[in-house]
Backbone as a chain_set.jsonl record, in Angstrom:
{"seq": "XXXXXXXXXXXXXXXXXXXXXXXXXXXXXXXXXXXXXXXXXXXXXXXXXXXXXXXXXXXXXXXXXXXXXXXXXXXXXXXXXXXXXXXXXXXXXXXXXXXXXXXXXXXX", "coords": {"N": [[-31.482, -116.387, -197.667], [-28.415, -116.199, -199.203], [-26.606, -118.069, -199.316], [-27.899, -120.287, -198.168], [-29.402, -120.893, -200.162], [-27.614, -121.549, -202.215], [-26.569, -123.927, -201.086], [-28.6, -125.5, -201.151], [-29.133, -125.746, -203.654], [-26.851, -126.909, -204.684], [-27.009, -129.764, -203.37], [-29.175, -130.535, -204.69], [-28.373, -130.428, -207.173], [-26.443, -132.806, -206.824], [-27.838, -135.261, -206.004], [-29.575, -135.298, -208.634], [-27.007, -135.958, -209.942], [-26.095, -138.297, -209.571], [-28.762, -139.845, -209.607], [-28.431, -139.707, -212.484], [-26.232, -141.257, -213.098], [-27.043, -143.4, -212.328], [-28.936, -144.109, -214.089], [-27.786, -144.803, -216.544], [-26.535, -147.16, -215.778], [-26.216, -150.555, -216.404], [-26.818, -152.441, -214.829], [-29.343, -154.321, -213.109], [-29.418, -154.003, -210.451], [-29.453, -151.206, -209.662], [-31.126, -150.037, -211.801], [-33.281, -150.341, -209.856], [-32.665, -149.442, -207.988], [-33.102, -146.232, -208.418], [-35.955, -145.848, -208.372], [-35.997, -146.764, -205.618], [-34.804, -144.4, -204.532], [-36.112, -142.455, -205.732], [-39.019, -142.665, -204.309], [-38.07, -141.972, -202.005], [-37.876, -139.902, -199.09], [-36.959, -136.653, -198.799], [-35.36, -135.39, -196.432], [-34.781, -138.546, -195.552], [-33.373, -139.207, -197.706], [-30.222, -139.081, -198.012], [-29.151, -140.694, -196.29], [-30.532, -143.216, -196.804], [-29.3, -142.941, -199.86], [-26.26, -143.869, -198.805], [-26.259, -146.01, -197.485], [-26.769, -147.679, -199.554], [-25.454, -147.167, -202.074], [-22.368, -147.594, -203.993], [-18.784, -147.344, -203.105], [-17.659, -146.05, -205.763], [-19.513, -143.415, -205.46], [-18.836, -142.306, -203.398], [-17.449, -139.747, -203.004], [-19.756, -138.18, -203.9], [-21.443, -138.74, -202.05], [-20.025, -137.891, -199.395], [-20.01, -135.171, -200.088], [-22.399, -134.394, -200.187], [-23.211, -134.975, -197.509], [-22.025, -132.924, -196.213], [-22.787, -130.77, -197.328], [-25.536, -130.842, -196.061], [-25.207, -130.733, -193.694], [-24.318, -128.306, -193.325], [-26.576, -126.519, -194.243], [-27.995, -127.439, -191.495], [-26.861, -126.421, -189.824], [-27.333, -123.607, -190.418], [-29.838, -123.795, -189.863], [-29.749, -123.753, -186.742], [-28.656, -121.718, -186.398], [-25.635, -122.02, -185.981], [-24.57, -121.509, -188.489], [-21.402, -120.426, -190.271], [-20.139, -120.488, -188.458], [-16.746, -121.582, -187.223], [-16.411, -125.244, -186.714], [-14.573, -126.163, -184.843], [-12.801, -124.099, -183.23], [-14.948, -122.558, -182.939], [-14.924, -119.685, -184.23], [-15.482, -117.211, -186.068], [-16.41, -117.932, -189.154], [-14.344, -116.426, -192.713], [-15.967, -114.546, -194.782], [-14.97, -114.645, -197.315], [-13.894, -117.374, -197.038], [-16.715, -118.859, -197.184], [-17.997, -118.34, -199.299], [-16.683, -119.408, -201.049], [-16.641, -122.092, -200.883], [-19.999, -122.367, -199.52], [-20.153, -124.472, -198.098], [-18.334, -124.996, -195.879], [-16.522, -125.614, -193.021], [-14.4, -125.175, -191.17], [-12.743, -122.166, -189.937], [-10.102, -120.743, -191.883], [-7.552, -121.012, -190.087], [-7.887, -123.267, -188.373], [-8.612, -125.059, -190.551], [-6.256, -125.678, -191.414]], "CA": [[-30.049, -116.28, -197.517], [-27.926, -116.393, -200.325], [-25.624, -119.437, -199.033], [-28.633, -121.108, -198.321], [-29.873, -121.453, -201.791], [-26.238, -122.308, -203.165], [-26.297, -125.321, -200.761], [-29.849, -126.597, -201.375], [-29.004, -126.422, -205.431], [-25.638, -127.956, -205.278], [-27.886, -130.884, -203.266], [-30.597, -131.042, -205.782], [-27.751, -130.86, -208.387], [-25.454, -134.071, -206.449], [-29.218, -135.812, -206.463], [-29.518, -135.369, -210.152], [-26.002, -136.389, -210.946], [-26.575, -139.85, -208.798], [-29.752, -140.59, -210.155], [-28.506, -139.831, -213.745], [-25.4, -142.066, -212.908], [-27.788, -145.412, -211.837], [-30.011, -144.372, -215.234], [-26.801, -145.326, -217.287], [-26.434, -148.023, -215.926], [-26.521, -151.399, -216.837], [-26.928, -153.351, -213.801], [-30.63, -154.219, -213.088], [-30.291, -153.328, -209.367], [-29.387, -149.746, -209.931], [-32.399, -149.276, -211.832], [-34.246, -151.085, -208.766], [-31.981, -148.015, -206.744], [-33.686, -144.996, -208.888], [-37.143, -146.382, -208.136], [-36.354, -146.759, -203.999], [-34.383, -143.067, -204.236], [-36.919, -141.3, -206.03], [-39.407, -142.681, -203.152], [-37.793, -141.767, -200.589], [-37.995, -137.937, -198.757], [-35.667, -135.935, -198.607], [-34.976, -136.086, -195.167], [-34.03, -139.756, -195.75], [-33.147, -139.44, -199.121], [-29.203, -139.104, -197.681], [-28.899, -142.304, -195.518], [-30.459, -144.047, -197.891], [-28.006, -143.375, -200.878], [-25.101, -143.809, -198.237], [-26.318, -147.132, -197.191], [-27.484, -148.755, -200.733], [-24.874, -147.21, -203.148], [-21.157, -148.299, -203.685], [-18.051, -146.761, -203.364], [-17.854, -145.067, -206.502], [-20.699, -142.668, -204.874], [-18.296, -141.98, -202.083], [-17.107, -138.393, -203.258], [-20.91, -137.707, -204.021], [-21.995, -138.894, -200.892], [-19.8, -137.175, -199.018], [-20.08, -133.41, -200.577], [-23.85, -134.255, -199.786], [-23.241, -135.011, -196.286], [-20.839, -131.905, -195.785], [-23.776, -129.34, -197.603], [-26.755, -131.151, -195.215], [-24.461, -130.342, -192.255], [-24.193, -126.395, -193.326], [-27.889, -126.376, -194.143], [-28.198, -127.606, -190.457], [-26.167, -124.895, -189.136], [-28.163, -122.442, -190.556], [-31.319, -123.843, -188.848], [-30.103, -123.502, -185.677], [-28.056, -120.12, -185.926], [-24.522, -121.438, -185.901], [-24.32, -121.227, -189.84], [-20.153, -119.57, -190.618], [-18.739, -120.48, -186.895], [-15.791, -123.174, -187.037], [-16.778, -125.883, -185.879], [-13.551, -126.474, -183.916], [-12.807, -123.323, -182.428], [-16.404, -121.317, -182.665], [-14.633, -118.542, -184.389], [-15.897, -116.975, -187.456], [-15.407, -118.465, -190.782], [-14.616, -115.433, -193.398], [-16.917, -114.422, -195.77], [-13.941, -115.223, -198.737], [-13.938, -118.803, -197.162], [-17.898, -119.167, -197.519], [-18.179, -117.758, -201.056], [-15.099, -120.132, -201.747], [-16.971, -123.367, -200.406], [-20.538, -122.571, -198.893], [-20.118, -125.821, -197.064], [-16.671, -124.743, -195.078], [-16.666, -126.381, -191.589], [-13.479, -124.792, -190.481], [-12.127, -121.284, -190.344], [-8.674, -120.605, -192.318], [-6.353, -121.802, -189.113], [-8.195, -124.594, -187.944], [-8.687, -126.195, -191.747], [-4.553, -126.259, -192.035]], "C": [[-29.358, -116.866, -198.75], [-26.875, -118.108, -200.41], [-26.306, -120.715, -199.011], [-29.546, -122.066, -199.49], [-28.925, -122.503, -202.643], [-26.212, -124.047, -202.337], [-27.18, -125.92, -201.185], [-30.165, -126.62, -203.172], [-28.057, -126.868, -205.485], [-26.45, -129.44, -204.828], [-28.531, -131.084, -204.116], [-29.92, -131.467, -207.26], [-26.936, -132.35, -208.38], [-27.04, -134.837, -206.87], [-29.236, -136.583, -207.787], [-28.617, -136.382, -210.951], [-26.097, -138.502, -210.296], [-27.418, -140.731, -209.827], [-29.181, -140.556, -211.909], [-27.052, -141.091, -213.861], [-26.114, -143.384, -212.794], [-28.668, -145.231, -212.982], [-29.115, -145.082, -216.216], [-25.948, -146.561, -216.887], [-27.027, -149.694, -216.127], [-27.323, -152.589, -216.218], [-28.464, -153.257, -213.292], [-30.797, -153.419, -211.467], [-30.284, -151.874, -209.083], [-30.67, -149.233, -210.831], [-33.646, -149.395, -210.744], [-33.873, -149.367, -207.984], [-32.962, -146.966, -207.296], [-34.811, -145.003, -208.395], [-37.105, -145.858, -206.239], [-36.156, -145.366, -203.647], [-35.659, -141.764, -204.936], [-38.228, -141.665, -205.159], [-39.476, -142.651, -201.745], [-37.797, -140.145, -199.896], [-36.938, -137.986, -198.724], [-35.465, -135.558, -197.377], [-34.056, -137.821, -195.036], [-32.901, -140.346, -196.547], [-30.991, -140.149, -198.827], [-28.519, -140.394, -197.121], [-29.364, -143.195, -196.277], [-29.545, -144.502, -198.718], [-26.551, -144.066, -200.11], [-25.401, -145.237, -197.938], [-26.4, -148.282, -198.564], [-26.478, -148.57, -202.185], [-23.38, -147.328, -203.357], [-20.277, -147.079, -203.5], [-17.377, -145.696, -204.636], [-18.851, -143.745, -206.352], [-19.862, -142.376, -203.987], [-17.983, -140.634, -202.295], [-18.399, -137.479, -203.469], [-21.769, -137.802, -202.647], [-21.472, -137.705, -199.598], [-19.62, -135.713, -198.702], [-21.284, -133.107, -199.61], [-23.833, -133.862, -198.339], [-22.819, -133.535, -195.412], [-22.078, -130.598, -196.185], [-25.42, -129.866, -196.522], [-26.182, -130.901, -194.276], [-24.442, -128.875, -192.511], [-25.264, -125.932, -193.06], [-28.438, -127.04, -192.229], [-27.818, -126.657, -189.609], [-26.805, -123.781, -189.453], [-29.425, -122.391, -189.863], [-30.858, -123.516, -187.557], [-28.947, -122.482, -185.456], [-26.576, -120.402, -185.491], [-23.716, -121.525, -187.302], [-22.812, -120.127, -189.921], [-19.586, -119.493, -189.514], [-18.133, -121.769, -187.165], [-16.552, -123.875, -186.117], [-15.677, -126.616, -184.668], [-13.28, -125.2, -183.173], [-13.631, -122.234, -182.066], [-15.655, -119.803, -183.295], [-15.051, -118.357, -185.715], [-15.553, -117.146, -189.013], [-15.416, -117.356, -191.696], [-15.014, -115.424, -194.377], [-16.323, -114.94, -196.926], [-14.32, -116.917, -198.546], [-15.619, -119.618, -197.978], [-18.056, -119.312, -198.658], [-17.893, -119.131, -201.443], [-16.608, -121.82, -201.976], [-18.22, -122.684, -199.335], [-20.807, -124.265, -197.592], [-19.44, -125.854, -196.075], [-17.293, -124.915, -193.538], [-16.078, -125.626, -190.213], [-13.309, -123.065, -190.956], [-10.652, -121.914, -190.987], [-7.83, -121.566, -191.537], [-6.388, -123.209, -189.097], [-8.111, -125.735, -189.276], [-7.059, -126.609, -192.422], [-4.371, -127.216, -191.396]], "O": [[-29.732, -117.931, -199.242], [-26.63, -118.892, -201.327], [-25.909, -121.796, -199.447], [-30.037, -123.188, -199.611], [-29.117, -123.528, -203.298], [-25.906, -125.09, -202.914], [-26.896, -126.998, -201.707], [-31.039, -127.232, -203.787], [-27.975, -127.53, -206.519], [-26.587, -130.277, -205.72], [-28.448, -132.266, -204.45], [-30.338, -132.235, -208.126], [-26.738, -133.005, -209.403], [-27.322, -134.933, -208.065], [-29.051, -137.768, -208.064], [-28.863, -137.155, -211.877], [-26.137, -139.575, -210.899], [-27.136, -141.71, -210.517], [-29.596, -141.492, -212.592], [-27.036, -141.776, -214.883], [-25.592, -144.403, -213.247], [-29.388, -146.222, -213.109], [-29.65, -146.029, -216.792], [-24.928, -146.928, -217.469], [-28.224, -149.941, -215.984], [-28.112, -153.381, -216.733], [-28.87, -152.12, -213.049], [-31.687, -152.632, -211.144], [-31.094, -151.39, -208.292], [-31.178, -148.136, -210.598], [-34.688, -148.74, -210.765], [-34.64, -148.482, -207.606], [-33.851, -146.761, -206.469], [-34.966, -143.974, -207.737], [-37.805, -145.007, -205.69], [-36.869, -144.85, -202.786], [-35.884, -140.597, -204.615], [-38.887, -140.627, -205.228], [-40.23, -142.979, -200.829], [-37.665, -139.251, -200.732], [-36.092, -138.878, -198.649], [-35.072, -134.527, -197.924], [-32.963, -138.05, -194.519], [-32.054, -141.229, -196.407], [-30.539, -141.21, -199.257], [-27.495, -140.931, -197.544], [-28.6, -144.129, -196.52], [-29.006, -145.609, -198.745], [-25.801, -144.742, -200.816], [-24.399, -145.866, -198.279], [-26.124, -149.479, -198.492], [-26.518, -149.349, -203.138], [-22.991, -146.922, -202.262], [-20.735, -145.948, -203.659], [-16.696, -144.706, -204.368], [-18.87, -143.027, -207.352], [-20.654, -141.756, -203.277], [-18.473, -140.085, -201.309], [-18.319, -136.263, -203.294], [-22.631, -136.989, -202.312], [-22.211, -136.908, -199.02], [-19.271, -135.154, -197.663], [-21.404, -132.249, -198.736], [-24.265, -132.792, -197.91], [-23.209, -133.194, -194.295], [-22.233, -129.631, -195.439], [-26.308, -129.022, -196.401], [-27.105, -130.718, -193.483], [-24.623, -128.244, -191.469], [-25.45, -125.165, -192.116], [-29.64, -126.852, -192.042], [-28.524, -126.169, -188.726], [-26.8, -122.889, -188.605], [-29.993, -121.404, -189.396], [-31.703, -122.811, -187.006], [-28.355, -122.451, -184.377], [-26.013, -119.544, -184.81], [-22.488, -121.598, -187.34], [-23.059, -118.957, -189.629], [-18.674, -118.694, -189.302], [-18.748, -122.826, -187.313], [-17.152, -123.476, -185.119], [-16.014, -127.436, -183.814], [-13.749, -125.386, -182.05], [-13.389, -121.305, -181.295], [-15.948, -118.786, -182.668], [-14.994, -119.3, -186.504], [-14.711, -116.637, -189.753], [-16.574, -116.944, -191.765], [-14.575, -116.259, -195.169], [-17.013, -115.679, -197.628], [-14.824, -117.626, -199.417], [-15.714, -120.475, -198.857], [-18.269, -120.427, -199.134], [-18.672, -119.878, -202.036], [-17.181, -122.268, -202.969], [-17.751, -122.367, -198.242], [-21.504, -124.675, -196.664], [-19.739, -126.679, -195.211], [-18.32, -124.413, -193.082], [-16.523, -125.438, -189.081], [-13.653, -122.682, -192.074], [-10.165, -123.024, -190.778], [-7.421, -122.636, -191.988], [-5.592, -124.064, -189.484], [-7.708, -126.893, -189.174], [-6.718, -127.353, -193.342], [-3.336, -127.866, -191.539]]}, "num_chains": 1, "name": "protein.A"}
């Protein structure tokens, strides 16, 4: 599925930009962080960063959270239904934002 790909490379790309964010820095326990995140699965990998990395990570964290919730919806077949009123999110919205939660109405 084509949506499915776009989410699981924008993840692998947020990942990337994380880990290349704690390589530049200075602070010893952020290189301690790269070390625990690149041993951790990916399954975990998420709660991890969300628990161990600061507020500056909050806009990265959160994208993450929002494309592991789509990729969940696709496993169990309600992948492009609002999640507030079960009605079909339109294909424009998807494109727009494979991650989209809400149809049109509901996201005003």
């Amino acid at each position: 599925m084509h949506h499915q790909k776009r989410l699981s490379d924008e993840i692998a790309q947020i990942k990337l930009n994380i880990l290349t964010m704690l390589s530049k820095s200075a602070y010893p326990t952020h290189q301690h962080l790269i070390q625990i995140l690149d041993n951790t699965a990916n399954t975990e990998w998420l709660d991890c960063a969300a628990e161990k990395l600061g507020p500056e990570y909050a806009f990265l964290i959160s994208r993450m959270t929002k494309l592991e919730a789509a990729l969940s919806q696709i496993e169990i077949g309600q992948y492009g239904y609002c999640c507030d009123c079960e009605e079909k999110i339109s294909a424009k919205s998807l494109e727009l934002d494979p991650a989209a939660q809400r149809c049109t109405k509901c996201a005003q």
